[in-house]
N, C-alpha and C positions, 0 to 999 in steps of 0.2 A: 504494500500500500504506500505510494507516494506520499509524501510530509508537504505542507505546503512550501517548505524550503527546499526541494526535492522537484518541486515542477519546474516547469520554464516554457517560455512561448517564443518559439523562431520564427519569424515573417522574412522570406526571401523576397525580392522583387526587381523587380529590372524596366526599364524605359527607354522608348526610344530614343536616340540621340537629339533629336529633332525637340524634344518635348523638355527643354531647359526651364524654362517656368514651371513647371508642373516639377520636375525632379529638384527645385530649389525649395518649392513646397514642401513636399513631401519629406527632403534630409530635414527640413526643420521643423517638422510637426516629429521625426523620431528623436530630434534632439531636444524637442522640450521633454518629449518623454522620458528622457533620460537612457536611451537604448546603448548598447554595447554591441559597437559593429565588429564582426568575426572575421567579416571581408567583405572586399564592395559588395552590397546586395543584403548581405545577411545580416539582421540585426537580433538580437538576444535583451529580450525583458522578464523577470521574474513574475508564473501566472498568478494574476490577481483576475478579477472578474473586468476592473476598470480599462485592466492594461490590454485583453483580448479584445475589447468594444472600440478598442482608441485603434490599436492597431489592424482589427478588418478592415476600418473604415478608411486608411491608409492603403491597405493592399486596395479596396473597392476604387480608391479616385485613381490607382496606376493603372486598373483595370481601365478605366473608362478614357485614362489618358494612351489607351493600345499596346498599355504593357503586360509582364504577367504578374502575376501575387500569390503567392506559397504560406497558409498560414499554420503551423504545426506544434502540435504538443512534444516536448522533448524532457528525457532526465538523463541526468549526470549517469553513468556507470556503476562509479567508486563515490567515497569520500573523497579522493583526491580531485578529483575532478569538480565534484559541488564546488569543494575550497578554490578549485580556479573557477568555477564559475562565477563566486561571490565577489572573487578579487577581483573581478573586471568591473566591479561599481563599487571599488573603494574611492570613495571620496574626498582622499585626505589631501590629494593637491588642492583640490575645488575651495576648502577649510583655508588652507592654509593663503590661498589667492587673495581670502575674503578676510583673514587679519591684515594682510600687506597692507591693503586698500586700507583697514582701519586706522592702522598706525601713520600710516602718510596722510589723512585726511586731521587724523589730531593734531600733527604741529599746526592747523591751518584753523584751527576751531576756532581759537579766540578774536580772530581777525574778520568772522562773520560773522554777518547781520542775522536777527531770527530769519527774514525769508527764505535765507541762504539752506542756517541749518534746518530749517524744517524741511526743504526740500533735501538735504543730504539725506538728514536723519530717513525720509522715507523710500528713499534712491536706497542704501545701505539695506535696511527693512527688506524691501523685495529679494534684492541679491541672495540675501540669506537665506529668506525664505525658497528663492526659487532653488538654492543647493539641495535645501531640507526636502523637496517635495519629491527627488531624483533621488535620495540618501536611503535606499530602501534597507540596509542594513548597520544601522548607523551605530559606532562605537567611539572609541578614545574622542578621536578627531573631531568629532559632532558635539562630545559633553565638553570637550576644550574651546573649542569655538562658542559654544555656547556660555561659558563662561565669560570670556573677551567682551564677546559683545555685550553682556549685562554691565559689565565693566567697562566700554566706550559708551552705551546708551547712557548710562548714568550720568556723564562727562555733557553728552547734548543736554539731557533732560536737566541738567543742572544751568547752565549757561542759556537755556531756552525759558526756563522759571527759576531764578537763582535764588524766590524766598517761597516757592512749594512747603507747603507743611510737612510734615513730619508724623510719622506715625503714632499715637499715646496710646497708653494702659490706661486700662480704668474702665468701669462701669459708668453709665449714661443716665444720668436720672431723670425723672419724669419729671415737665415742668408744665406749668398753668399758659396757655396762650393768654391767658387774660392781662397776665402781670410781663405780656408784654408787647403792648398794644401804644402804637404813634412812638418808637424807637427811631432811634438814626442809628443805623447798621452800617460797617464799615469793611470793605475789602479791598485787595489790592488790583488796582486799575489795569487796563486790558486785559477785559477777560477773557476768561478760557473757560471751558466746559462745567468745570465744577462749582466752580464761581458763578456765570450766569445761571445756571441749572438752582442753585441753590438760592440766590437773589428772586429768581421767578417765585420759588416756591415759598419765600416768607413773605412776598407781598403776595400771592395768590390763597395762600392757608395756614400761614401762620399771625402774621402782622399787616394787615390790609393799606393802615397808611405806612406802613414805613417808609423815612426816608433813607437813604444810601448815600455815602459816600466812598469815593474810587481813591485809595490811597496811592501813592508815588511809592514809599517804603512800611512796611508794616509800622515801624514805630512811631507813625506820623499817627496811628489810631489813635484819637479822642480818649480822654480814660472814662466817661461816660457813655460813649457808643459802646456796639455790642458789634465785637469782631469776630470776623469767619474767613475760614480756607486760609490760615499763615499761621504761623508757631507761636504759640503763647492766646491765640483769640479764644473768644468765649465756646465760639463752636469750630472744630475743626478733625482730621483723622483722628476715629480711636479705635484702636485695633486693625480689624480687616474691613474698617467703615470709609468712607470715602465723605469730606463736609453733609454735602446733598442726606446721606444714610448717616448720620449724626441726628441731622436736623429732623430726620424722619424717625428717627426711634427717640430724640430728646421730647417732643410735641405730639407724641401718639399716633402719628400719622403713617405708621407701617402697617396699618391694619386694611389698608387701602391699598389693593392689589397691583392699581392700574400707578400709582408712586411709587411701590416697590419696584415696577416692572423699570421705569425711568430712572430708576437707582443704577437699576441693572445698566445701563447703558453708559449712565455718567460712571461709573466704579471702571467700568471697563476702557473706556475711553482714556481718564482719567489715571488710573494705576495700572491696569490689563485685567486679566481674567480671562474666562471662556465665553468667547465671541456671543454675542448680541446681535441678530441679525439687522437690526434697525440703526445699529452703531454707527455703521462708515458714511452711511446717507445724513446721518444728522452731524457727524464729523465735515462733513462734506459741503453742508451748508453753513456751520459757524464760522468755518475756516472762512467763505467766500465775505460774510456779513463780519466778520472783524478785517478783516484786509478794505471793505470799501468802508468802515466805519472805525477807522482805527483811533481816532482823534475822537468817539463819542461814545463812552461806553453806557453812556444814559440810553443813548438810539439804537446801541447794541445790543439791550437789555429788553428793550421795547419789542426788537424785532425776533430776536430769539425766543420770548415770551410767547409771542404770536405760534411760533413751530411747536414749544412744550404746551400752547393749551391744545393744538390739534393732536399732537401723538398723545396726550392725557387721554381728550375723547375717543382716540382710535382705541387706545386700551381698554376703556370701559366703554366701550359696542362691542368687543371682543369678548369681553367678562360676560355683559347680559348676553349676548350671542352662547355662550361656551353654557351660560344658567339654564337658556331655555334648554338647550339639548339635554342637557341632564336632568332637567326635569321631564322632557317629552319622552326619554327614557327608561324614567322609573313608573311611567304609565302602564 
């Protein structure tokens, strides 16, 4: 009985000479795949279900471009041979390419502007990621690399928010919205996700007039304001909470599915976690609404407001949507 480490799927193919487009295609739809060519034609992927569906459809388009396509299940002999089968997707130069690039990109860190590194940072991001996705046996090399980079992001994500809070200990206590009602709330200016996420939600459900103000450096906070999202403020990380999820379990307001759910996305955003599918589209619009409002985080605040009350409603029509079924259910 084959072991899934034990299969393999060889797709031979061949084209006419004539059909240069079509053959530039197709080497780079096997090269995002990550294949290991044997020899012209022959290429070797480990079977998965993904990697058979990707690669017919490869053999199907040489087909259609008048070539031929061979797509066949194969196993190794011996052990000795798995072992060279594996070794032809070690990926340890691909690792080692992707610190070079890090370490040359760091002398140059302090010399850009945020546009700069936020586009590095996300240029980098891909890279990495597109190794990981081809890495289908991934060891030393992978957990090394993967180290580096926690330790280069740090360095962006540092120089990109130089006064980001800080994670605290401690238990969250329950406090009265009432006793805090017409406050002047204070955080650090150009926002970013957790920061307007969290601004929305105490003028939208916790403190109705609040007003706000956008600090230049945390210590410029008021000692009578009530400060959020920077080290030392009233609300800010505790533990594996993110401001936004502070403020939601400090004011009782986690019991409200369709807040938690937007938690979820500011946490992720915000620190990481596991993907959020609504994440990058709402990453994707702050990003755009602070670059043309970057001088006005009053207008930034307005207009991202506007996006978290629609994904609030989208979440609860989803809630009543998901009630009725389980109720029409237990009928």
């Amino acid at each position: 009985m084959p072991t899934p480490d034990s299969s393999w799927l060889l797709l031979v193919v061949s084209l006419p000479t004539s059909s240069a487009t079509a053959r530039m295609r197709v080497w780079r739809g096997l090269k995002a795949l990550g294949c290991a060519a044997l020899r012209d034609g022959a290429h070797l992927l480990p079977a998965r279900p993904e990697h058979e569906r990707a690669l017919q459809d490869l053999g199907d388009e040489c087909l259609r471009e008048g070539g031929s396509a061979w797509l066949m299940s194969v196993q190794p002999r011996s052990s000795e041979d798995l072992a060279a089968y594996r070794q032809l997707f070690d990926r340890t130069d691909d690792y080692a390419a992707l610190r070079t690039a890090w370490k040359e990109a760091n002398r140059d860190l302090a010399t850009l502007g945020t546009p700069e590194l936020v586009r590095l940072q996300r240029k980098l991001q891909r890279e990495l990621e597109g190794v990981r996705a081809i890495d289908f046996f991934p060891g030393d090399a992978s957990a090394e690399a993967q180290a580096a980079w926690t330790d280069f992001n740090k360095r962006l994500e540092t120089l990109l928010a130089p006064d980001e809070p800080h994670e605290t200990q401690g238990r969250i206590p329950r406090l009265d919205r009432a006793d805090y009602q017409g406050r002047t709330w204070a955080t650090r200016r150009r926002l970013w996700v957790d920061r307007v996420a969290s601004a929305w939600l105490i003028r939208r459900f916790i403190d109705r007039d609040a007003r706000f103000q956008w600090l230049a450096r945390p210590s410029d906070c008021p000692r009578r304001a009530l400060g959020f999202d920077f080290d030392g403020a009233t609300f800010t990380h505790v533990e594996d909470r993110v401001t936004f999820q502070t403020l939601l379990a400090s004011f009782g307001l986690d019991a409200d599915a369709s807040l938690v759910r937007l938690g979820a996305i500011v946490h992720v955003l915000d620190v990481g976690g596991d993907p959020v599918p609504e994440a990058k589209g709402f990453e994707a619009v702050m990003a755009g609404a602070r670059e043309r409002l970057a001088d006005d985080d009053d207008a930034l605040l307005g207009e991202m407001g506007t996006v978290l009350d629609s994904l609030y409603a989208h979440f609860q029509r989803e809630a009543r949507r998901s009630g009725s079924n389980d109720k029409s259910e237990t009928r």
